[in-house]
C-alpha positions as CSV (number, residue, x, y, z in Angstrom):
1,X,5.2,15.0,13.9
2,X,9.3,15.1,14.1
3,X,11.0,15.7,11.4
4,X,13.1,12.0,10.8
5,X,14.4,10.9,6.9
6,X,13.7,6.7,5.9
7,X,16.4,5.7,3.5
8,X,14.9,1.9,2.0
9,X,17.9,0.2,0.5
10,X,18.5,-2.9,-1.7
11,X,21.5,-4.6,-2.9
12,X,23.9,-7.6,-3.4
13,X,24.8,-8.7,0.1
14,X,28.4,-8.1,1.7
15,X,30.5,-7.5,4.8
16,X,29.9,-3.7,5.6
17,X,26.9,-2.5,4.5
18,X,25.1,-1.5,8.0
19,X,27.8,-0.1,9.3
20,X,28.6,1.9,6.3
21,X,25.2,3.2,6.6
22,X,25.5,4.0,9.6
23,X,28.3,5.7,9.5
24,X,27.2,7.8,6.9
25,X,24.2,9.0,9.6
26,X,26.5,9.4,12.3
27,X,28.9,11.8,10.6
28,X,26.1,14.0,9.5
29,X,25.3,14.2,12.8
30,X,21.6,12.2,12.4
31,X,20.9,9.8,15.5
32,X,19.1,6.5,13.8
33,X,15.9,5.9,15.4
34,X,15.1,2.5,13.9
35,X,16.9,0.1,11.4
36,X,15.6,-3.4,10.3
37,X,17.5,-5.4,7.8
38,X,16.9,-8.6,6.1
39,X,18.6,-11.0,3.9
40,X,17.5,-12.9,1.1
41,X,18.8,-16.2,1.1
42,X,18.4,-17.5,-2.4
43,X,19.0,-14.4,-4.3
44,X,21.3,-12.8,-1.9
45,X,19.7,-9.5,-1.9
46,X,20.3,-7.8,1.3
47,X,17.1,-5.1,2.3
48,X,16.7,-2.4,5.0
49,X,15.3,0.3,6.3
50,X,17.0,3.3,8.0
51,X,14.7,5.8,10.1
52,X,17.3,9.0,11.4
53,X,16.6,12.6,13.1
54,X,17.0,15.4,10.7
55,X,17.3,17.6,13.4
56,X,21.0,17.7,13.5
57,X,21.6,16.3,10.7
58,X,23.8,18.9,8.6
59,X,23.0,17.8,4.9
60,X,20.1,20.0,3.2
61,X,17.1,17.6,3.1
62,X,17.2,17.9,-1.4
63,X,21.2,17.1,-1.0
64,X,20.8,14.0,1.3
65,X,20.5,11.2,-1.5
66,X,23.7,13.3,-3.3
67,X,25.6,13.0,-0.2
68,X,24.6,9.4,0.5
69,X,25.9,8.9,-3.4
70,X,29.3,7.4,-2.5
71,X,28.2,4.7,0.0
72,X,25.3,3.9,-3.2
73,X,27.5,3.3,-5.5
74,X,29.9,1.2,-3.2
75,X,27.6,-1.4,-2.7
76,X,25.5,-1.2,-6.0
77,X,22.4,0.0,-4.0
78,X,18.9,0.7,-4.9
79,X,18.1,3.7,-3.0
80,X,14.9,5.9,-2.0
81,X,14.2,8.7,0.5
82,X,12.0,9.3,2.2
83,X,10.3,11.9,5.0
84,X,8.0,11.1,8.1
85,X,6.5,14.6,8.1
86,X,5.8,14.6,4.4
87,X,2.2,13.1,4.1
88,X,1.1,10.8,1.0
89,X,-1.4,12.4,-1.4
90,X,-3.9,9.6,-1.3
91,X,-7.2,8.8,-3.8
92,X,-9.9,6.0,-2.9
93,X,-11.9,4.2,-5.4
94,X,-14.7,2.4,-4.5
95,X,-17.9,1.3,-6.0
96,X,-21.3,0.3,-3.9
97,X,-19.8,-2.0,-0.6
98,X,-19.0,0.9,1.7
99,X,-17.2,-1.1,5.2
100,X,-14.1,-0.4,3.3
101,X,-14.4,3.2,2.4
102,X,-15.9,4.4,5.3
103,X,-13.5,2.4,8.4
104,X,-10.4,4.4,5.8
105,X,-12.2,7.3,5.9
106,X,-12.7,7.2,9.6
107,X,-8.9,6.1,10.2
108,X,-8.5,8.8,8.3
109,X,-10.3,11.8,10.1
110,X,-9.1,10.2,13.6
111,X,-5.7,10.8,12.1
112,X,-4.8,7.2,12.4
113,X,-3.8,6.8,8.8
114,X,-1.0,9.7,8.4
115,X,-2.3,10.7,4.4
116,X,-3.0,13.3,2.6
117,X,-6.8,12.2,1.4
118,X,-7.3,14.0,-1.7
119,X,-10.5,12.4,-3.2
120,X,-12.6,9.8,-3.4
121,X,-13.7,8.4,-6.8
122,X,-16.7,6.2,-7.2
123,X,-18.8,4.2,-9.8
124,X,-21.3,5.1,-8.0
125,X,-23.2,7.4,-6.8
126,X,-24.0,6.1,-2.9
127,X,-21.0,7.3,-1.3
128,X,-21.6,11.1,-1.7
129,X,-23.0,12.3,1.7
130,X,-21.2,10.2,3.8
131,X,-18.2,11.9,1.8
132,X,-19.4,15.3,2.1
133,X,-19.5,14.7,6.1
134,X,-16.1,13.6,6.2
135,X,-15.1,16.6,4.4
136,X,-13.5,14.7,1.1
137,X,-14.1,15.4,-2.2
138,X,-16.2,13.2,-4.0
139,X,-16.2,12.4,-7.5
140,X,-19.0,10.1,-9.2
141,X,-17.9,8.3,-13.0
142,X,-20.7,6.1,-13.6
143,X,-19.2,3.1,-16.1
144,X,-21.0,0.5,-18.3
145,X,-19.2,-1.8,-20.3
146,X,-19.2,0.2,-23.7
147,X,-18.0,3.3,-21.6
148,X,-15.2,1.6,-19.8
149,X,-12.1,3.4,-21.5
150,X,-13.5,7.0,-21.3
151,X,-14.1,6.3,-17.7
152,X,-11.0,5.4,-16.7
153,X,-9.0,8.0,-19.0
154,X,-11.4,10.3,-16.6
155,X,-10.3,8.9,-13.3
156,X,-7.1,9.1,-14.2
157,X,-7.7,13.1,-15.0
158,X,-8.7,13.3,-11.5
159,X,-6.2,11.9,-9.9
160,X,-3.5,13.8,-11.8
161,X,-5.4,17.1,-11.0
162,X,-5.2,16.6,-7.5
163,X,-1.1,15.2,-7.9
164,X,-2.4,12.0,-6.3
165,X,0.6,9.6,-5.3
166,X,-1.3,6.3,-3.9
167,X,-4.2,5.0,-5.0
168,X,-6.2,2.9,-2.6
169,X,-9.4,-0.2,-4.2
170,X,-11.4,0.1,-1.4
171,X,-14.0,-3.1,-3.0
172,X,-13.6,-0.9,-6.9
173,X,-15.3,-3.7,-8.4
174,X,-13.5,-2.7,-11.9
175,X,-10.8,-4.5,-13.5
176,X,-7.9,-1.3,-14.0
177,X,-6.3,-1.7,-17.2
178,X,-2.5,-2.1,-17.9
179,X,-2.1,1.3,-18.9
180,X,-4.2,2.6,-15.4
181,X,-1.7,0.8,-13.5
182,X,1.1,1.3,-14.7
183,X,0.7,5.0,-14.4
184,X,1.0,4.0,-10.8
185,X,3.7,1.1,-10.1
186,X,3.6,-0.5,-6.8
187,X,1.4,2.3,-5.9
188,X,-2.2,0.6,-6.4
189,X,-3.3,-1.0,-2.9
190,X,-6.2,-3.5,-3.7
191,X,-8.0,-5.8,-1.3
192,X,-8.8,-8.9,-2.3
193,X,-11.7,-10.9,-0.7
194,X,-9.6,-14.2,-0.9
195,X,-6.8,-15.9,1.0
196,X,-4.6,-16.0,-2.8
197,X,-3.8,-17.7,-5.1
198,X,-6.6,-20.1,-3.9
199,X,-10.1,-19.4,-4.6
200,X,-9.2,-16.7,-7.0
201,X,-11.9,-14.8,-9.0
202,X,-16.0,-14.6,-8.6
203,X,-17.7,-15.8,-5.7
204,X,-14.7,-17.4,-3.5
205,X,-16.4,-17.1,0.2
206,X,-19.2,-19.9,-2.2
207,X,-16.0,-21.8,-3.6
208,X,-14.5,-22.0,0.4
209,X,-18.2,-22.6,1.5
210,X,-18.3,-25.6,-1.2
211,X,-15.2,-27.0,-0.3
212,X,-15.4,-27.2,3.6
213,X,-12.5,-24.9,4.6
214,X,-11.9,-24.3,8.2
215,X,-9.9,-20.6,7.7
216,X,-11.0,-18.0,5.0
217,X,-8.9,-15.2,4.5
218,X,-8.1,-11.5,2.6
219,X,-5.1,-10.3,0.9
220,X,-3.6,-6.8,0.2
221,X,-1.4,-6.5,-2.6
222,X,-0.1,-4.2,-5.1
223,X,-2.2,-4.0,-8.5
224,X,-0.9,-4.9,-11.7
225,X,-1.3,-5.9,-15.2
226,X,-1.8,-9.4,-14.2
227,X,-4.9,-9.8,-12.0
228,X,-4.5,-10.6,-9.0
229,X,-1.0,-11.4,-8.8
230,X,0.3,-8.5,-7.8
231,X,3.2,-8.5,-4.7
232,X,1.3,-9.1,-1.2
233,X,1.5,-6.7,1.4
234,X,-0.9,-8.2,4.0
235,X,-3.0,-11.2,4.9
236,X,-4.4,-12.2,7.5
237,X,-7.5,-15.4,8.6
238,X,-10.3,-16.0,10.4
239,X,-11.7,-20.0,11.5
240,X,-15.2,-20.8,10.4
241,X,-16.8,-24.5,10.7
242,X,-19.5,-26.4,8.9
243,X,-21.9,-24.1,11.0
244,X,-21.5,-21.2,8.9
245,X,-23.3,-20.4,6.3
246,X,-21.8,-18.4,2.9
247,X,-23.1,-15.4,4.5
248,X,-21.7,-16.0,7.5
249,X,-18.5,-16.2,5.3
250,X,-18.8,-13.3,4.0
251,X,-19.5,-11.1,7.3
252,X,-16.5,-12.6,8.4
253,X,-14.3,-11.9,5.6
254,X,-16.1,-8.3,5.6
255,X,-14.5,-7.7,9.1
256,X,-11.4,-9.3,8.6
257,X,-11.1,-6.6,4.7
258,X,-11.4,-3.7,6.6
259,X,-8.3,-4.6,9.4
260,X,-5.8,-6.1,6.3
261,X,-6.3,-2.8,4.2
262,X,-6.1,-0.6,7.1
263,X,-2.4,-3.0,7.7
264,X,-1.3,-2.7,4.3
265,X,-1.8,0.8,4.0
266,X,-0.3,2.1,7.3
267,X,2.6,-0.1,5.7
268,X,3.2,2.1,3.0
269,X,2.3,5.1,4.1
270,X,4.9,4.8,6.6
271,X,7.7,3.6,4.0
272,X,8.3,0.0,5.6
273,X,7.7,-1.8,2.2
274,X,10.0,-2.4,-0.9
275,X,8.9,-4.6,-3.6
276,X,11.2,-7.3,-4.8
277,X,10.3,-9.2,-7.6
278,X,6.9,-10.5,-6.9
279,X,7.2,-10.1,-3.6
280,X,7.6,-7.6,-1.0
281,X,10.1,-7.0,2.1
282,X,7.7,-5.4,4.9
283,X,9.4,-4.0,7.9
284,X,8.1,-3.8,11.3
């Protein structure tokens, strides 16, 4: 994989910014490779994303944000770096529906999915050979109700034993806790089997089914303290008619689970998001 920097920016828009950026790359001697920006009409907030060559490029990799310092402080920006040959350290919970475990893990091992994939953390105990072939490390906390904060204090021992940096709810069917999550902010990917906000918590393939809709759909968004409200990365729909039966619902939004996560998560793990408010800025 080359070598290349992604500098994600965000700030009060004004005349100069791109080309400041720019020039900042240029004189370094980095060539830009790809930049996307976008404005924010009603705040104002100007976004984008910078990909350059390091190979050139004659600032130290640890010195780059130091260097880029003066052109931060010009225009009051919000700035992270980020490097394309510098994988993710990645953790997967899930508990007993497998399709989305197993198409990540198979993304994974096909090296579509450029991660790290440090472990895989389960509920449950069903998951363990098909683990084991993949060669990932699995990790079974059985929870009940009564057990639910020793669990999770455990999972999060896991993770921080194996310096995990993302963590992926492929179908967990726990509810994380405020604390859990905001260990991890904006870095809890969940899929959610519903088109939200509508047809929000249990059952919601039977509350479409109920009401007639003609698209169902998924969502991928970031966790957090409030259920199911966190920032959406990716969405996407599929038509059904008063053919289909709920389970024909739920196949269908099965197939369509698997495709958002694997979106949302190539997304971030190849820095084209930033999180604004309650929403998110995803670049091409």
């Amino acid at each position: 994989m080359p070598s290349n920097a992604v500098l994600l920016l965000s700030c009060p828009d004004r005349r100069g910014i791109v080309a400041a950026v720019a020039d900042f790359v240029a004189r370094h001697g980095g060539n830009i490779v790809s930049a996307e920006q976008h404005t924010d009409p009603p705040s104002g907030v100007f976004f984008q994303r910078v990909e350059f060559e390091l190979g050139a490029f004659d600032v130290d990799r640890d010195e780059i944000l130091g260097a880029f310092e003066p052109v931060r402080a010009r225009f009051e920006m919000a700035a992270s770096l980020r490097f394309t040959d510098r994988r993710t350290r990645v953790a997967i919970l899930a508990s007993r529906q497998p399709h989305c475990l197993y198409d990540l893990l198979s993304r994974w091992h096909t090296d579509e999915l450029p991660m790290e994939l440090a472990v895989v953390v389960s509920n449950h105990p069903d998951h363990a050979e098909t683990c084991a072939f993949f060669g990932v490390d699995y990790v079974h906390l059985p929870v009940t109700p009564e057990t639910k904060p020793t669990q999770e204090a455990a999972v999060l021992q896991v993770l921080a034993e194996r310096e995990v940096e993302l963590v992926v709810l492929a179908r967990y069917m726990q509810i994380l806790s405020a604390g859990f999550v905001g260990r991890y902010p904006d870095r809890v990917i969940n899929i959610h089997h519903s088109f939200l906000p509508a047809f929000v918590g249990a059952r919601p393939y039977h509350q479409a089914h109920e009401r007639g809709v003609k698209i169902i759909g998924v969502t991928a968004h970031y966790a957090t303290a409030s259920l199911d409200e966190g920032p959406i990365i990716e969405q996407d729909v599929v038509r059904v008619s008063h053919r289909d039966a709920p389970e024909d619902l739920v196949r269908k939004g099965r197939d369509l689970e698997v495709v958002v996560l694997a979106r949302a998560m190539r997304a971030q793990l190849e820095h084209r998001v930033l999180v604004f408010g309650r929403k998110t800025v995803v670049f091409e």
